[in-house]
C-alpha positions in Angstrom: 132.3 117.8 138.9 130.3 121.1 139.5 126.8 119.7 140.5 124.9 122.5 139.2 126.9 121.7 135.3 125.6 118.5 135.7 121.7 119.5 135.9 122.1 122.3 133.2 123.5 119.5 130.9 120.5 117.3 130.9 117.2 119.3 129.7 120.1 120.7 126.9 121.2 117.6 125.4 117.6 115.9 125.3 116.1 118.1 122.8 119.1 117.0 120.7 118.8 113.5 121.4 115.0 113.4 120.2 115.7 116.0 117.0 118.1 113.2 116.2 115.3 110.4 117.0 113.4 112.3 115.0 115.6 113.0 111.8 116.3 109.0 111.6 112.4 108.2 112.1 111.9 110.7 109.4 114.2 108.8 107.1 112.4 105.9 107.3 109.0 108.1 105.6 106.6 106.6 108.5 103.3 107.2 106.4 104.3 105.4 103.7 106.2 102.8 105.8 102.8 102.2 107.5 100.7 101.7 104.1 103.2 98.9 103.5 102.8 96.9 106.2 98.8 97.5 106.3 98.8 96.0 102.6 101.0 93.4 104.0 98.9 92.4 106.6 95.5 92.3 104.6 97.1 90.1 101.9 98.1 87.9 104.9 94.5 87.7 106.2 93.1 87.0 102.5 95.6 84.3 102.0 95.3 82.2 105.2 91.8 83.1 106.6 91.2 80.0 108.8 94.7 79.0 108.7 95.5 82.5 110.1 98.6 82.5 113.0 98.9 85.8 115.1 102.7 84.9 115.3 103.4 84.6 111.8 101.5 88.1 111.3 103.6 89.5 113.6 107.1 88.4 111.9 105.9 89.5 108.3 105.3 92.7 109.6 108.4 93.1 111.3 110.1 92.1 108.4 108.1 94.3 105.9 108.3 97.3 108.6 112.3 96.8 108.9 112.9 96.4 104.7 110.2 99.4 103.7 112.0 101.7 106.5 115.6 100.9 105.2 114.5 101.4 101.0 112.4 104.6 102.1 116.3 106.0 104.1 118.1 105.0 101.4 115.9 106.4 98.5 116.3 109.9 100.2 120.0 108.8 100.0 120.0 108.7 96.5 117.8 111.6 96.1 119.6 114.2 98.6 120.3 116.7 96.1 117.5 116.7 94.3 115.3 117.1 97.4 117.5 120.2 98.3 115.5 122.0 95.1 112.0 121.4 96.2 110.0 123.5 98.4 108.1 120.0 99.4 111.3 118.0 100.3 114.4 120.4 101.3 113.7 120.7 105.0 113.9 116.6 105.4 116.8 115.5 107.2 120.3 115.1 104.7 119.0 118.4 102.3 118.5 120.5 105.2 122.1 119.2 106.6 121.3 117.2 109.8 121.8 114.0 109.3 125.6 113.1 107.5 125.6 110.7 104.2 126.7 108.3 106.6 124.6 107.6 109.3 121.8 107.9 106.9 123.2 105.0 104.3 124.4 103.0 107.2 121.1 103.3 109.1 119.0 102.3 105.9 121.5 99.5 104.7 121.1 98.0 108.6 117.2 98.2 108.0 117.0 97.2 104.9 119.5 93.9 105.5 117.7 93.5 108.6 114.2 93.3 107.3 114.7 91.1 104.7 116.8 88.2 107.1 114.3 88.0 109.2 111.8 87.1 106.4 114.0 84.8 105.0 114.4 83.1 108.7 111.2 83.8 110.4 108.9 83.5 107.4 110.0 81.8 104.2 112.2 82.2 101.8 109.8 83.5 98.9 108.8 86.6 101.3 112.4 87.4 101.7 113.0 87.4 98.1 109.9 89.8 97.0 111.2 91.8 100.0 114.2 91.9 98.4 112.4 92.7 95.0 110.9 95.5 96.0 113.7 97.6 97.4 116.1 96.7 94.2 113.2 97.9 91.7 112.6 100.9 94.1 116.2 101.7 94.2 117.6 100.6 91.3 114.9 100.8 88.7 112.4 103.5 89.6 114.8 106.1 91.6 117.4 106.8 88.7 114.0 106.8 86.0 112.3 109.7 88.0 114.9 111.8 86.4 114.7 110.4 82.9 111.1 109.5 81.7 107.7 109.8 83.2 106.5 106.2 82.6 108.6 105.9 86.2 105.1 106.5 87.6 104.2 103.0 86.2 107.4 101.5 87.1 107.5 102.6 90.3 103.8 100.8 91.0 105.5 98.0 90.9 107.3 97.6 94.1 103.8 99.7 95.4 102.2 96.6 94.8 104.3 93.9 96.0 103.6 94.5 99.7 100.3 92.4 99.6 101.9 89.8 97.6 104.4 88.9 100.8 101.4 88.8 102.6 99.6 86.3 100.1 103.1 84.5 100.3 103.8 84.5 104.1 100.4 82.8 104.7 100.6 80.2 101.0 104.0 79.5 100.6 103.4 80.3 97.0 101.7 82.8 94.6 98.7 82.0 92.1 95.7 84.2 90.9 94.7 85.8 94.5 97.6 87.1 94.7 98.2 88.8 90.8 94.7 90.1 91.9 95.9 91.8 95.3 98.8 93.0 93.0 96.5 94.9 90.4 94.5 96.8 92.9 97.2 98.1 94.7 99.5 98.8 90.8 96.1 100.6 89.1 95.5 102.8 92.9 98.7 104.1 92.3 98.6 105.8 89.2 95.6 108.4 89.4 97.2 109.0 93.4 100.4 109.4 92.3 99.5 111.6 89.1 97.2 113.8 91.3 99.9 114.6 93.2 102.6 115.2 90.7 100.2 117.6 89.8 99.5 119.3 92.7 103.6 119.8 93.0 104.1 120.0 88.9 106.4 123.6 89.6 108.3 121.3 92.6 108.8 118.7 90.3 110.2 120.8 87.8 112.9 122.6 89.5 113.9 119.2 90.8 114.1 117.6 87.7 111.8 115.8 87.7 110.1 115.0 84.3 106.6 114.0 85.6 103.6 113.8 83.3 102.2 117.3 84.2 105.6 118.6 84.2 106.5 117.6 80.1 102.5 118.6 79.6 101.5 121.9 81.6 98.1 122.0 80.0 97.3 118.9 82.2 95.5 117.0 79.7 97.3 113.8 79.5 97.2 113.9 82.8 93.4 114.0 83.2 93.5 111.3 80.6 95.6 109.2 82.7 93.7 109.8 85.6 90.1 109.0 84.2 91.4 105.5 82.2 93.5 104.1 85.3 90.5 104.5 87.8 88.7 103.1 85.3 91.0 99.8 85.5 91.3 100.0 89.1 87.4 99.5 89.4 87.5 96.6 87.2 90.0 94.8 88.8 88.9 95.7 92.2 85.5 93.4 91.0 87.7 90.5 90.2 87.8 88.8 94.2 83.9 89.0 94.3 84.2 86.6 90.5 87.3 84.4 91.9 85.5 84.1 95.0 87.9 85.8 97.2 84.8 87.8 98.5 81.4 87.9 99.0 78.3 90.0 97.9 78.7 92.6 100.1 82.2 93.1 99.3 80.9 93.3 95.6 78.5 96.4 96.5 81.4 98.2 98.6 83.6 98.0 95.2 81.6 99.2 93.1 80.6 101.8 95.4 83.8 103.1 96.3 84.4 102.9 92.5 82.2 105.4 91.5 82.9 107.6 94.0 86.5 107.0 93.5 86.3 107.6 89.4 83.7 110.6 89.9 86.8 112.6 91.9 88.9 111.8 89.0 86.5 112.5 86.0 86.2 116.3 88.2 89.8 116.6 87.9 90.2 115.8 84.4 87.6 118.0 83.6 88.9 120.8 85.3 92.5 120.7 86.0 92.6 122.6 88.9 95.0 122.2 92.1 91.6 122.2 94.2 90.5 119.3 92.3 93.6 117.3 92.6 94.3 117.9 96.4 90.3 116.2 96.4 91.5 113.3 94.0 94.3 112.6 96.0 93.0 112.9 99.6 89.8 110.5 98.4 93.0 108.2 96.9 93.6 108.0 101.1 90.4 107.2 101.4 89.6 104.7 99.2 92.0 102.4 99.5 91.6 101.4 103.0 87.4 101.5 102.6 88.2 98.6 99.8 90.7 96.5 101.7 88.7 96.9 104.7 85.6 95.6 102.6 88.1 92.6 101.1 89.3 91.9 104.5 85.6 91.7 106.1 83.0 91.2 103.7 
């Protein structure tokens, strides 16, 4: 073998090797993927407080991490094509032609399967099956209605909001009121983050086929509607630990402080339905919803 090949071969083939990292990571939709297991972990801490274990945190997350990465690869499975027609999605990797059907499905099938084992074995069995929950509502219930109605915003909230639930569950065993509470925070956040940016993407949407709320009503005023009366039910429900004792005082003050500042972004937007005013909904979404578990988790 020519020793000089040899070396040219090497700094070549690496750039490859992490492009190809990269395009599998990017299947997996590492933002979102990280959201879930950060939901997943307060719910843990809210549901076992003293009787918290630092190895049974770590399994759930693996677990959730492992079963969120594989249903976020194989949603962009089902979705390839549609992807290829938005200016937001056709560059990820199986519209823009890196990665092959195949390695995509197989890799997201492996994660998926994976994920959801190891809750069954490492954590308990009722974990496993809202892991299991979550990706067949995701897949099978949401995915194919973002092509047919726009209530799939409100469908797809479900599996949103299940993440903190496995927490609740990993450290209980068993679900009761703490954890339909931890549920309705995270279903009611969705909706005005989700709707701001569905409108922020309206044309995207469109040429995908996707018949989103601001897409079957340019004008936007459903939309703002939506916006203004789900923020309004995300602040009541984010009092309800403070009443069921889930939380203290100062917990109470944080909630309704975040509320109002969380509502005031949304009453802008509905008032003037702007793309300005919906990139600020959406970004103080981000924001908001970490401030409150934060304030759940430590007040």
């Amino acid at each position: 073998m020519n020793p000089s090949a040899e070396a040219v071969s090497v700094p070549v083939a690496a750039p490859a090797v992490r492009s190809r990292v990269a395009d599998f990571v990017a299947l997996t939709k590492p933002g979102i993927t990280v959201m879930v297991a950060v939901t997943a972990a307060v719910g843990y801490w809210l549901g076992a407080r003293e009787a918290f274990e630092l190895r049974m945190l770590v399994r759930l997350l693996i677990g959730t991490v492992l079963s969120a990465a594989g249903a976020a690869a194989l949603n962009q499975v089902l979705e390839r094509r549609l992807d290829a027609k938005m200016d937001r999605t056709k560059n990820r990797p199986l519209p823009s032609g890196r990665l092959g059907l195949v390695p995509a499905s197989v890799f997201g099938l492996a994660l998926g399967s994976a994920g959801i084992a190891h809750l069954a074995g490492a954590v308990n069995l009722l974990v496993a099956g809202l892991s299991l929950a979550t990706i067949m509502s995701y897949l099978a219930i949401y995915t194919p209605l973002k092509t047919r109605t726009s209530l799939c915003t409100l469908v797809g909230a479900v599996p949103g909001a299940l993440p903190p639930v496995m927490g609740w569950a990993a450290a209980r065993g068993t679900l009761d009121r703490g954890a339909a509470v931890l549920f309705l925070i995270l279903f009611f956040w969705q909706l005005p983050h989700f709707l701001a940016l569905a409108w922020m993407y309206r044309e995207d949407y469109a040429r995908g086929g996707f018949p989103m709320l601001p897409v079957e009503e340019p004008t936007g005023a459903s939309t703002g509607r939506q916006v203004v009366l789900q923020t309004l039910a995300l602040v009541v429900v984010s009092l309800f630990p403070a009443g069921l004792g889930m939380a203290g005082e100062g917990y109470l003050v944080a909630a309704l402080f975040l509320g109002a500042g969380f509502l005031a972004f949304g009453t802008s937007f509905a008032v003037e339905r702007s793309r300005t005013r919906a990139s600020r909904l959406f970004f103080a979404s981000i924001i908001y919803l970490p401030l409150l578990l934060a304030a759940l988790a430590l007040l």
